[in-house]
N, CA, C and O atoms as a GROMACS GRO file, in nm:
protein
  528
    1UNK      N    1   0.082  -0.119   0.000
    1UNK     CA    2   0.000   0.000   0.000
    1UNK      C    3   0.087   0.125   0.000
    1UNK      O    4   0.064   0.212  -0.084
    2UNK      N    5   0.185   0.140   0.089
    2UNK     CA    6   0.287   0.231   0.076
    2UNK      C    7   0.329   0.276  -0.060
    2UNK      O    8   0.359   0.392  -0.089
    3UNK      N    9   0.328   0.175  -0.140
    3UNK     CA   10   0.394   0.246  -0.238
    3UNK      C   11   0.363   0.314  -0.373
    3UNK      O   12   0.422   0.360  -0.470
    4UNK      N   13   0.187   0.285  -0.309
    4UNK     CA   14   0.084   0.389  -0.384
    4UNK      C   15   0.040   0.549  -0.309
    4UNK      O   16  -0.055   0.627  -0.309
    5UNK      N   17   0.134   0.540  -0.268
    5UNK     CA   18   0.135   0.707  -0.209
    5UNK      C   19   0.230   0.762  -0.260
    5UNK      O   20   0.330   0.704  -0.302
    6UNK      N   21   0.199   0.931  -0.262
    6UNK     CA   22   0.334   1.038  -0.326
    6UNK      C   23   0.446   1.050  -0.233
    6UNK      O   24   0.539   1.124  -0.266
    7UNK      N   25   0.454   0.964  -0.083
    7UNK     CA   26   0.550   0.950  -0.015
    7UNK      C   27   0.610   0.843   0.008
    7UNK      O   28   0.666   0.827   0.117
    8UNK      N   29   0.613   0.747  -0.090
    8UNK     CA   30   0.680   0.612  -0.115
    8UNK      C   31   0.860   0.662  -0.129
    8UNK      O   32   0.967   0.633  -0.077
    9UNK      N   33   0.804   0.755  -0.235
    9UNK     CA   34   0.964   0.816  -0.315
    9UNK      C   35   0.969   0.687  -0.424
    9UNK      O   36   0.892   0.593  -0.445
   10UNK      N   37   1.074   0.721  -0.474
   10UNK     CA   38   1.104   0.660  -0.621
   10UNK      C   39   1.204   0.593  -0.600
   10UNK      O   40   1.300   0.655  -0.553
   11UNK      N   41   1.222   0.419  -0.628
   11UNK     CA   42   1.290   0.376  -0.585
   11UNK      C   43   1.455   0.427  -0.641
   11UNK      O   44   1.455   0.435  -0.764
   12UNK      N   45   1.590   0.463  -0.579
   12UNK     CA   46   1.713   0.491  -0.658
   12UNK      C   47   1.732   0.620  -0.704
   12UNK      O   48   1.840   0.670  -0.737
   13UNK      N   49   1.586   0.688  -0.703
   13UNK     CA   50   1.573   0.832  -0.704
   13UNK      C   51   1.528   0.938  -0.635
   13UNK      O   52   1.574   1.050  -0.617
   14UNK      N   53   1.410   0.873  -0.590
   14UNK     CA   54   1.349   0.983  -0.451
   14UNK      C   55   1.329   0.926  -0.337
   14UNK      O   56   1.260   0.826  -0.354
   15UNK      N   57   1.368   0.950  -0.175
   15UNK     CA   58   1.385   0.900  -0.119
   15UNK      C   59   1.226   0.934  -0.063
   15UNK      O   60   1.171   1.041  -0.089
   16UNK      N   61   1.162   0.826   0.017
   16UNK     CA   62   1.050   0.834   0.097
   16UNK      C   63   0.989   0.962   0.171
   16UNK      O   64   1.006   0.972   0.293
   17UNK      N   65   0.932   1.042   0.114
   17UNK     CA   66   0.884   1.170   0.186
   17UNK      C   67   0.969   1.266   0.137
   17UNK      O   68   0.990   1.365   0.206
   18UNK      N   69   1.037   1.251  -0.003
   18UNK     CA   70   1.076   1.361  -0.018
   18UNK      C   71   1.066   1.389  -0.188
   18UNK      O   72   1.065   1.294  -0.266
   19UNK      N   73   1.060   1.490  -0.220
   19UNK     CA   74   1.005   1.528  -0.342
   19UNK      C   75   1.161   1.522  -0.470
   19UNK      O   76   1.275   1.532  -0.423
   20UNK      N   77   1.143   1.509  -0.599
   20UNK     CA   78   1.231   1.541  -0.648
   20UNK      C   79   1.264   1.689  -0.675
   20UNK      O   80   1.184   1.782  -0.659
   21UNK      N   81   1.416   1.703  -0.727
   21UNK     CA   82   1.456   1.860  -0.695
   21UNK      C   83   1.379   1.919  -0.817
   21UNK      O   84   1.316   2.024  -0.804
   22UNK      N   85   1.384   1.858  -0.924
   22UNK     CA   86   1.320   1.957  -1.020
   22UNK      C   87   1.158   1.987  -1.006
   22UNK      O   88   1.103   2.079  -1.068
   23UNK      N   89   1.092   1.903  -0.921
   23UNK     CA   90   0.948   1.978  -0.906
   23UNK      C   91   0.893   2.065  -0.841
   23UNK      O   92   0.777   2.105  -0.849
   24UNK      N   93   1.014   2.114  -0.741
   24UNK     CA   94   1.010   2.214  -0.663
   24UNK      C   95   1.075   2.359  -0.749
   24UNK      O   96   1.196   2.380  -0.753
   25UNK      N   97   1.012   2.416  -0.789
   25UNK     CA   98   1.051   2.562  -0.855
   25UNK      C   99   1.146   2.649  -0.767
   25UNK      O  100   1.130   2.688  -0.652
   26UNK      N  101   1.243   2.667  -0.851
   26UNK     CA  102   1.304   2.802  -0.781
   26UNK      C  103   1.275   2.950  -0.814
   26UNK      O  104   1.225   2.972  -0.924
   27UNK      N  105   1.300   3.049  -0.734
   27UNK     CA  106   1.259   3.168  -0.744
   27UNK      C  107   1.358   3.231  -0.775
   27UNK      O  108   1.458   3.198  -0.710
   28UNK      N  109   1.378   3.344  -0.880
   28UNK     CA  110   1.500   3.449  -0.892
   28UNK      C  111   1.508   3.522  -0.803
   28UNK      O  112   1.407   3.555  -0.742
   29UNK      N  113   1.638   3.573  -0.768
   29UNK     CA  114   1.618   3.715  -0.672
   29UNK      C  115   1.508   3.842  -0.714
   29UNK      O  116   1.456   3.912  -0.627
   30UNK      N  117   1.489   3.855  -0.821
   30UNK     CA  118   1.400   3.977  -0.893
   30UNK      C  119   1.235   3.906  -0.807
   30UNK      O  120   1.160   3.973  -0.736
   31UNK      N  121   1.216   3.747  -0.849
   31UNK     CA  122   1.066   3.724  -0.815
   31UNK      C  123   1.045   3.718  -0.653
   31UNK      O  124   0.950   3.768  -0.594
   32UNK      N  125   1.149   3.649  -0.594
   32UNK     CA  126   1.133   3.683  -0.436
   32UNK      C  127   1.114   3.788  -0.386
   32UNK      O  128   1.068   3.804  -0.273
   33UNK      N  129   1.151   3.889  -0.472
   33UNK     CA  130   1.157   4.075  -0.409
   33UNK      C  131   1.056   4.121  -0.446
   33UNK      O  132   1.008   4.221  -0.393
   34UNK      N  133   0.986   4.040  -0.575
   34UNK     CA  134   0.840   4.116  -0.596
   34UNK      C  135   0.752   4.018  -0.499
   34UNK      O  136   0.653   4.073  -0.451
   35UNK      N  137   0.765   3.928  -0.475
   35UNK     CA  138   0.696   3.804  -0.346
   35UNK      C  139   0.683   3.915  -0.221
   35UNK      O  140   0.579   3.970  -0.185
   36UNK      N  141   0.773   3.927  -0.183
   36UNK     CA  142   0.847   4.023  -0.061
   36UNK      C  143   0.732   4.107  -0.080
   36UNK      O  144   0.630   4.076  -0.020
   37UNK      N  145   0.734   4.216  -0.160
   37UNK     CA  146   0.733   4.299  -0.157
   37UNK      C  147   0.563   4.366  -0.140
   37UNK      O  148   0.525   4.472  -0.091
   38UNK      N  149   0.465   4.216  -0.226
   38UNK     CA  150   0.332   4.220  -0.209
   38UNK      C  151   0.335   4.183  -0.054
   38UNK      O  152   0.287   4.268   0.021
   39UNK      N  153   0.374   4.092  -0.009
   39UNK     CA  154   0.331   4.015   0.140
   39UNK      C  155   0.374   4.178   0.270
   39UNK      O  156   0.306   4.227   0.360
   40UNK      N  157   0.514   4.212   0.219
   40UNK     CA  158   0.496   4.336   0.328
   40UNK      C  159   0.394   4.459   0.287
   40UNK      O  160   0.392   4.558   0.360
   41UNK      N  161   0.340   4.455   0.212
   41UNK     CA  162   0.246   4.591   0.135
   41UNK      C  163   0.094   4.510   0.244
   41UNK      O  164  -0.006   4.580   0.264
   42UNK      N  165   0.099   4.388   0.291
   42UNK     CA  166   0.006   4.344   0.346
   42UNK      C  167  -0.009   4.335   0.493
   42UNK      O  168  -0.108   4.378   0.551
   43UNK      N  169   0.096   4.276   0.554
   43UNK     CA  170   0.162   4.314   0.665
   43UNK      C  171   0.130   4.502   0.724
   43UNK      O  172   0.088   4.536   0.835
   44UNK      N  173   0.168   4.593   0.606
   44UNK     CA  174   0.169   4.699   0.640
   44UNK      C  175   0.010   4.761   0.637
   44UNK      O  176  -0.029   4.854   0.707
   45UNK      N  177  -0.037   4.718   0.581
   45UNK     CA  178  -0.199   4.759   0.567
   45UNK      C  179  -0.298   4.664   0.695
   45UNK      O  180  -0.418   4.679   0.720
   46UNK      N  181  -0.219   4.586   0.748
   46UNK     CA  182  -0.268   4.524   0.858
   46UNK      C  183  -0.232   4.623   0.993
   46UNK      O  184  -0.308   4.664   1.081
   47UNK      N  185  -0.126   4.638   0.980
   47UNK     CA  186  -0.067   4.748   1.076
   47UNK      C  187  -0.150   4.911   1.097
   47UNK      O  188  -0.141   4.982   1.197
   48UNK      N  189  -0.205   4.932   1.009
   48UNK     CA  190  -0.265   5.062   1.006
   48UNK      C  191  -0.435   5.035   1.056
   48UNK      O  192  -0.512   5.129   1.075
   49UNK      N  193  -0.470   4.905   1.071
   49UNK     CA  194  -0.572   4.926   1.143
   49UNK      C  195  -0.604   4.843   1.256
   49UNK      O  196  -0.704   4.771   1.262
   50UNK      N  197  -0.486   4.858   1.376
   50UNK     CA  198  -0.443   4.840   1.473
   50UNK      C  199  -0.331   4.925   1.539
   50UNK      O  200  -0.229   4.981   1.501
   51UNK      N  201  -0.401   4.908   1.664
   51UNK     CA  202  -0.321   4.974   1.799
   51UNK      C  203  -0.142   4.900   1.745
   51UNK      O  204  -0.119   4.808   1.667
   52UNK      N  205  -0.063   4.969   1.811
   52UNK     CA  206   0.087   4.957   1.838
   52UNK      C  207   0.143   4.878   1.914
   52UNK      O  208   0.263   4.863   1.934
   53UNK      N  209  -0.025   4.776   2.001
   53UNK     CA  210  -0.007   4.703   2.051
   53UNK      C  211  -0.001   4.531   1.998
   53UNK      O  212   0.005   4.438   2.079
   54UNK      N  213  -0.003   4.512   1.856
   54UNK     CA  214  -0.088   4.432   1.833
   54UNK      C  215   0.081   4.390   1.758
   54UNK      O  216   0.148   4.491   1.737
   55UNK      N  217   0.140   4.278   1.724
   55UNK     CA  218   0.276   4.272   1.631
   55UNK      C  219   0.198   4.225   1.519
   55UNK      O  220   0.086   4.174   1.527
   56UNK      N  221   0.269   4.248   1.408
   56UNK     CA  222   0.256   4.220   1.299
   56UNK      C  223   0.356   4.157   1.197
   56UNK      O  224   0.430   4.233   1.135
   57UNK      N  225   0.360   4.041   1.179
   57UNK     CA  226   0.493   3.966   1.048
   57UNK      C  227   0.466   3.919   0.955
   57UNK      O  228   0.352   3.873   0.962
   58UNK      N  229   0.524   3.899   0.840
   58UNK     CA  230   0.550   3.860   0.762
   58UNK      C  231   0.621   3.735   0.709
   58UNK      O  232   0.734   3.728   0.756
   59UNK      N  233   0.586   3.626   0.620
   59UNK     CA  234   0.756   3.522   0.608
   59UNK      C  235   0.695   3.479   0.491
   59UNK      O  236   0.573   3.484   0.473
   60UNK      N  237   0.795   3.427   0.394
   60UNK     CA  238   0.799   3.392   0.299
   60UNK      C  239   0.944   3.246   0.347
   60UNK      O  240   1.062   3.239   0.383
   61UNK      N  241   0.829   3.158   0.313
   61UNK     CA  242   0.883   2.985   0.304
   61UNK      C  243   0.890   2.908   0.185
   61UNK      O  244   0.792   2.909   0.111
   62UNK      N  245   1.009   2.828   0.150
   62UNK     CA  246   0.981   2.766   0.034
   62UNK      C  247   0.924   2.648   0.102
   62UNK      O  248   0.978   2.600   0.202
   63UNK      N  249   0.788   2.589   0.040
   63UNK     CA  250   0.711   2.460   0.070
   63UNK      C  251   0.776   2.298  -0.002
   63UNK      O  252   0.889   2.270  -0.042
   64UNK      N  253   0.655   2.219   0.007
   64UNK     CA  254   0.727   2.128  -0.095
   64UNK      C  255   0.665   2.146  -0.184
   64UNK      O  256   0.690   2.064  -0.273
   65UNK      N  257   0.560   2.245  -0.218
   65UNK     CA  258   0.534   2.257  -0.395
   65UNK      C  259   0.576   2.442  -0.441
   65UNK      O  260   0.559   2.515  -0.538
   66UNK      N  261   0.618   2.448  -0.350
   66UNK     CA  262   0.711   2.611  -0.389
   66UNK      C  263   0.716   2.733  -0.251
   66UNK      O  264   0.753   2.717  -0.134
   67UNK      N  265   0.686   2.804  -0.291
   67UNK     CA  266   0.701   2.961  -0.173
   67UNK      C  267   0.596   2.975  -0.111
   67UNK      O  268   0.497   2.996  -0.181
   68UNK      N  269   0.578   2.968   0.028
   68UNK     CA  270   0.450   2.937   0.095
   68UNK      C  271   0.460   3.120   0.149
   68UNK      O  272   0.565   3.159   0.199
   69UNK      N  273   0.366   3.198   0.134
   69UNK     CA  274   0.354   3.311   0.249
   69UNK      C  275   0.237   3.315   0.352
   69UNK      O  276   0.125   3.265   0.352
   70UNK      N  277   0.311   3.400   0.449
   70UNK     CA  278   0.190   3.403   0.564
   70UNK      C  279   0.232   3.521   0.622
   70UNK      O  280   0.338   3.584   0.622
   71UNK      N  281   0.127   3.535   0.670
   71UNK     CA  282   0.108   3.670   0.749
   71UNK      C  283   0.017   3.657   0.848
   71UNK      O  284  -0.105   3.640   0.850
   72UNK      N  285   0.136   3.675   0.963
   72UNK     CA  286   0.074   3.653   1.118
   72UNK      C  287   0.040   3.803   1.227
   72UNK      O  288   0.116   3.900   1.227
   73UNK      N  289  -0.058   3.797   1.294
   73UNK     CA  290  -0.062   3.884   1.413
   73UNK      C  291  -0.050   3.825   1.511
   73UNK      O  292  -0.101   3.716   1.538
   74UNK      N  293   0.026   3.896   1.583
   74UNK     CA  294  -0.039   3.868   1.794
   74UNK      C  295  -0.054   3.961   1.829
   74UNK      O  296   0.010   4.066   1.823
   75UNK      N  297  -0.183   3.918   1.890
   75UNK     CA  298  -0.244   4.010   1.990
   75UNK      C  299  -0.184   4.024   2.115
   75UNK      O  300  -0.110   3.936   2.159
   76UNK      N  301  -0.216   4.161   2.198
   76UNK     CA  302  -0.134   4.154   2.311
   76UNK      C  303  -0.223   4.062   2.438
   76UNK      O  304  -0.179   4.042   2.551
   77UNK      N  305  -0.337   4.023   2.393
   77UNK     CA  306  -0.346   3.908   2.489
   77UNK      C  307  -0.465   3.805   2.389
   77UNK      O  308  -0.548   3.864   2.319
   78UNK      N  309  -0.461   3.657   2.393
   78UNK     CA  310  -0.503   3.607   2.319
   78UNK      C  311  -0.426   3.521   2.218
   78UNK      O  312  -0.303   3.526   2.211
   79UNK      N  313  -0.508   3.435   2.133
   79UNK     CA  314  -0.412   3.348   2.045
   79UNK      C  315  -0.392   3.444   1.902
   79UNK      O  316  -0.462   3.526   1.842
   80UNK      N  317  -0.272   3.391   1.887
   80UNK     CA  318  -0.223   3.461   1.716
   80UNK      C  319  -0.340   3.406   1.614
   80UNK      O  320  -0.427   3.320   1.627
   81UNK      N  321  -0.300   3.502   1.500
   81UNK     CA  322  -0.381   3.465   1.423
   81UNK      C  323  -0.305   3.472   1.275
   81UNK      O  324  -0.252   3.582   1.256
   82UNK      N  325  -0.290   3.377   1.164
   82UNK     CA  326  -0.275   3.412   1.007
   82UNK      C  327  -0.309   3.374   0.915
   82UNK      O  328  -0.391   3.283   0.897
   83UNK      N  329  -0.242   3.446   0.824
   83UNK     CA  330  -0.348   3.414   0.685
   83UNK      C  331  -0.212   3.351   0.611
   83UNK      O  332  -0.108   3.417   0.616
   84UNK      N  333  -0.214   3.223   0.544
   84UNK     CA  334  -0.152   3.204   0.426
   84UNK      C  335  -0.182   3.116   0.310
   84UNK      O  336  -0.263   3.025   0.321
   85UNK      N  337  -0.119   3.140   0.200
   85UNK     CA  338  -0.107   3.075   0.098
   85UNK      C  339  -0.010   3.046  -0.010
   85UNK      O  340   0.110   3.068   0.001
   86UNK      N  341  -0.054   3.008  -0.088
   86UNK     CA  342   0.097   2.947  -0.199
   86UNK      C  343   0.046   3.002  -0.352
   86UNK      O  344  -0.048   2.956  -0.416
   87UNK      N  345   0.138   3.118  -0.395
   87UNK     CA  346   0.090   3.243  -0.479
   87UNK      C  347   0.089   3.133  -0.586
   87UNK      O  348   0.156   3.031  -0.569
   88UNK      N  349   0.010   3.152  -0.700
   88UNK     CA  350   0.091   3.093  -0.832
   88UNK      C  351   0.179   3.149  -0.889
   88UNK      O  352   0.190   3.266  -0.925
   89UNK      N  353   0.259   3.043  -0.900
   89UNK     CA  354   0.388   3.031  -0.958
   89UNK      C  355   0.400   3.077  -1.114
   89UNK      O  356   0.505   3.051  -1.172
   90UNK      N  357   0.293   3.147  -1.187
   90UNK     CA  358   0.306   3.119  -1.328
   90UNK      C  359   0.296   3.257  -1.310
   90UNK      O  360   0.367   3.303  -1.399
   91UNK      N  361   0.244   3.354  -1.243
   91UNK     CA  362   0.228   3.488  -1.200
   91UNK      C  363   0.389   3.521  -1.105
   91UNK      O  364   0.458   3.620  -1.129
   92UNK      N  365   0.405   3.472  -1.054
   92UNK     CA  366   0.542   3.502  -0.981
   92UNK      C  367   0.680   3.521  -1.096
   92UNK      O  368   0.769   3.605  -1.105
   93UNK      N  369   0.645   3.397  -1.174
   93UNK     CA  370   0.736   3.359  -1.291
   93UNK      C  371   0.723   3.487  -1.394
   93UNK      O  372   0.823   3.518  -1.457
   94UNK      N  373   0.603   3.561  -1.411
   94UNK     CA  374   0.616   3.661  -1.513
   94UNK      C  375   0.654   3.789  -1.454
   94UNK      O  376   0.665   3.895  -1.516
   95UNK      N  377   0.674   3.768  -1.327
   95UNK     CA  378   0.704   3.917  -1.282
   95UNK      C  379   0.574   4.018  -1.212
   95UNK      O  380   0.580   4.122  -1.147
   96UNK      N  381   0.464   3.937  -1.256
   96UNK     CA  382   0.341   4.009  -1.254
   96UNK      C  383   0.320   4.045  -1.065
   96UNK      O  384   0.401   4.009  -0.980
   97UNK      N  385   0.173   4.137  -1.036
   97UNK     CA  386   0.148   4.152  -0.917
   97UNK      C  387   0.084   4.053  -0.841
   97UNK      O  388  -0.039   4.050  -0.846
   98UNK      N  389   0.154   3.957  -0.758
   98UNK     CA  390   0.088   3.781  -0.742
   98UNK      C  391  -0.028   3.906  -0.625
   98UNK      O  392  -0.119   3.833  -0.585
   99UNK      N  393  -0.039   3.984  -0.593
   99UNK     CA  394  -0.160   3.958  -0.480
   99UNK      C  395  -0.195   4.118  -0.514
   99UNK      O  396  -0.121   4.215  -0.497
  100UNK      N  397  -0.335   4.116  -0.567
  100UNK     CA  398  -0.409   4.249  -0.623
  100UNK      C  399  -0.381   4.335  -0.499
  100UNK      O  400  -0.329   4.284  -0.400
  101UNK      N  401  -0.422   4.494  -0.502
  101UNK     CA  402  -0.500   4.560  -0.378
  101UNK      C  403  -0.582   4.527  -0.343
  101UNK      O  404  -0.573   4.521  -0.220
  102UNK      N  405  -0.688   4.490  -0.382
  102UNK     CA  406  -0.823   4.474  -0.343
  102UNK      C  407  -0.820   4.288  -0.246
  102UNK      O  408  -0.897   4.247  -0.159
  103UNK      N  409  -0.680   4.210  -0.318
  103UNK     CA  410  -0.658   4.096  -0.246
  103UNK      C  411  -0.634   4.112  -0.100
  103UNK      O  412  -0.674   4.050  -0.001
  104UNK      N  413  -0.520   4.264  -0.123
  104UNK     CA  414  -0.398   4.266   0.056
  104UNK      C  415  -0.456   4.348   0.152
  104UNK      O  416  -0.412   4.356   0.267
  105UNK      N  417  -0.608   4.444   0.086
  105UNK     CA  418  -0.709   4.497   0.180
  105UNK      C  419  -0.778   4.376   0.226
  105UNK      O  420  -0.737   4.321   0.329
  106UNK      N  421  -0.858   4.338   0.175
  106UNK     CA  422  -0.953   4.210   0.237
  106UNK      C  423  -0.888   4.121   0.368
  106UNK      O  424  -0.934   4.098   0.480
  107UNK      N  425  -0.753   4.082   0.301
  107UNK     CA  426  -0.641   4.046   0.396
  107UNK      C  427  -0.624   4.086   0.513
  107UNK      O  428  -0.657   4.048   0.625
  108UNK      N  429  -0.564   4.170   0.469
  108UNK     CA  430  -0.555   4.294   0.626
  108UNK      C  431  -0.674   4.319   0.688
  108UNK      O  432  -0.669   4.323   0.811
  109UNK      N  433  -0.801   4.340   0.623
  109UNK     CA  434  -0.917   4.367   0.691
  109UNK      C  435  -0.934   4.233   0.765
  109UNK      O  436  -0.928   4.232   0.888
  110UNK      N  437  -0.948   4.153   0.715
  110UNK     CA  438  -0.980   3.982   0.814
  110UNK      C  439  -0.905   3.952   0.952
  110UNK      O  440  -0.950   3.930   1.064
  111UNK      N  441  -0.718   3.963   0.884
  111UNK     CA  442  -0.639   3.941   1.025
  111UNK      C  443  -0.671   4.056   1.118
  111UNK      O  444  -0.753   4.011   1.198
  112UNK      N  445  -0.643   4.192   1.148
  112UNK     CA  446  -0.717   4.245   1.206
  112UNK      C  447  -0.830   4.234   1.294
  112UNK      O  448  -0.833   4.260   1.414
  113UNK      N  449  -0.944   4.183   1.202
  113UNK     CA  450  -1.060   4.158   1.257
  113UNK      C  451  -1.049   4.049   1.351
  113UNK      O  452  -1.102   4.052   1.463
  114UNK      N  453  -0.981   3.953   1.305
  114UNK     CA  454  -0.949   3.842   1.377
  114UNK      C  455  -0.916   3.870   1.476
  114UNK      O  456  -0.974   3.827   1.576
  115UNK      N  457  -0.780   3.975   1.487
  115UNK     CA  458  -0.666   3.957   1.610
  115UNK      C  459  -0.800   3.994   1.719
  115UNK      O  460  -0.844   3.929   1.813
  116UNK      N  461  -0.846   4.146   1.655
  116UNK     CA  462  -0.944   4.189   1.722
  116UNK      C  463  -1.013   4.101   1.825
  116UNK      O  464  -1.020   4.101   1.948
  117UNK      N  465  -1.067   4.020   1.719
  117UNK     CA  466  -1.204   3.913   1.852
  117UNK      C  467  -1.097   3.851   1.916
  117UNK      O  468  -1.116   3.825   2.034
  118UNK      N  469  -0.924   3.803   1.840
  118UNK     CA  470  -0.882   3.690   2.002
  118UNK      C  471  -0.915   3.792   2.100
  118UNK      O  472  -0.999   3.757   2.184
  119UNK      N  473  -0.865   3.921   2.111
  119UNK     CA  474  -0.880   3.938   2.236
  119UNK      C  475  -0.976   4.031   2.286
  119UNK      O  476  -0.936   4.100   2.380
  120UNK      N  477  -1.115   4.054   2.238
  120UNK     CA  478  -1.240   4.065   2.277
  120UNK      C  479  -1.266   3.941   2.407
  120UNK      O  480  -1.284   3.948   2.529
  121UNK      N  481  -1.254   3.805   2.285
  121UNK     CA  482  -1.273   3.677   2.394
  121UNK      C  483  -1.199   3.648   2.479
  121UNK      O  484  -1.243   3.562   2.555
  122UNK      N  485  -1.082   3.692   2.504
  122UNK     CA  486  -0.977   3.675   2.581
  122UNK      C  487  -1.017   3.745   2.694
  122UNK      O  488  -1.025   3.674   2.794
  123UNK      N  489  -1.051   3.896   2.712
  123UNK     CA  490  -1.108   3.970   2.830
  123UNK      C  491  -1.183   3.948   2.850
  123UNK      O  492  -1.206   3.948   2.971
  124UNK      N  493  -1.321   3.900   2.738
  124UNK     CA  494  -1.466   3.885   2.801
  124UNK      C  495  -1.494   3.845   2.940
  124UNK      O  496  -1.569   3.900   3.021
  125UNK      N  497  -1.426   3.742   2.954
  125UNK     CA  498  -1.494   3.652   3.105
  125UNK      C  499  -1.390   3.764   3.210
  125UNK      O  500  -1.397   3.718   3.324
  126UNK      N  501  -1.310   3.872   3.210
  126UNK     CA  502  -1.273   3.943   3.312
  126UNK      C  503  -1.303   4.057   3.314
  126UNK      O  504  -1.260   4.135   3.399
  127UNK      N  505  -1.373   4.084   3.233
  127UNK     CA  506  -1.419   4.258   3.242
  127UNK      C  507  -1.562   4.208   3.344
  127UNK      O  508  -1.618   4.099   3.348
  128UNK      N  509  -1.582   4.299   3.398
  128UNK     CA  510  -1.722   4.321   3.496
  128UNK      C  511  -1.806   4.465   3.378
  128UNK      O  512  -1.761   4.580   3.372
  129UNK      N  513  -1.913   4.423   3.310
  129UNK     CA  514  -1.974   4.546   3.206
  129UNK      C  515  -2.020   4.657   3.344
  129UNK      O  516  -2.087   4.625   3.443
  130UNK      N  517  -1.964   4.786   3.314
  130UNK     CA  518  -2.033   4.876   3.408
  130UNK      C  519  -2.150   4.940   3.403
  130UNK      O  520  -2.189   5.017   3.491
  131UNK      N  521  -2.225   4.906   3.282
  131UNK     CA  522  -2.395   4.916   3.290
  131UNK      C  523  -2.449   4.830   3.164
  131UNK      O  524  -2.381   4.790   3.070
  132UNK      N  525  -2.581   4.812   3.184
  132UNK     CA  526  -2.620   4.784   3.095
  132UNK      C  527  -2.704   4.828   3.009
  132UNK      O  528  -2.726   4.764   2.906
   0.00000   0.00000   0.00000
């Protein structure tokens, strides 16, 4: 049964759980900097609608089917929260803009919103409401 899975590996060529080198794409320095460069334009639009309290990052990972990004918050009390995904590669490859405006607003509007409620729910059960 094992060796009807994509983690058998190839016998003499791919070892068990690991991918061959050529199906993993590499990135130029030019496409990582335009990668970069959408994911912090997102990061930064997350930042502007939040307190100074809230951190905000960025990372760009190569996966096993290529460049994974994410974009994380923490809240200053509460669980983190992020958003990621794996841009296409055929858009990265032309140079093009892998993540619209209208993509890295929505973005930013969600994590935000998110960080927001962790820690709504995080205080809820310790705030005492002073009227109702």
């Amino acid at each position: 049964m094992n060796g009807n899975t994509p983690y058998a590996g190839l016998p003499g060529e791919t070892g068990a759980g690991q991918r061959a080198a050529a199906d993993v794409p590499d990135l130029s320095r030019d496409q990582k900097r335009l990668l970069h460069r959408d994911v912090s334009r997102i990061a930064a639009r997350t930042r502007e609608f939040l307190p100074s309290e809230y951190v905000v990052d960025s990372d760009i990972s190569s996966g096993m089917t290529g460049p994974q990004v994410t974009v994380a918050v923490r809240p200053p009390v509460g669980h983190a929260v992020s958003a990621g995904f794996t841009p296409d590669l055929e858009d990265v490859a032309a140079g093009e803009e892998v993540i619209t405006a209208d993509e890295r607003s929505e973005v930013a509007r969600g994590l935000a919103a998110s960080a927001a409620l962790q820690v709504k729910q995080a205080v809820n059960d310790n705030v005492t409401p002073t009227g109702k």
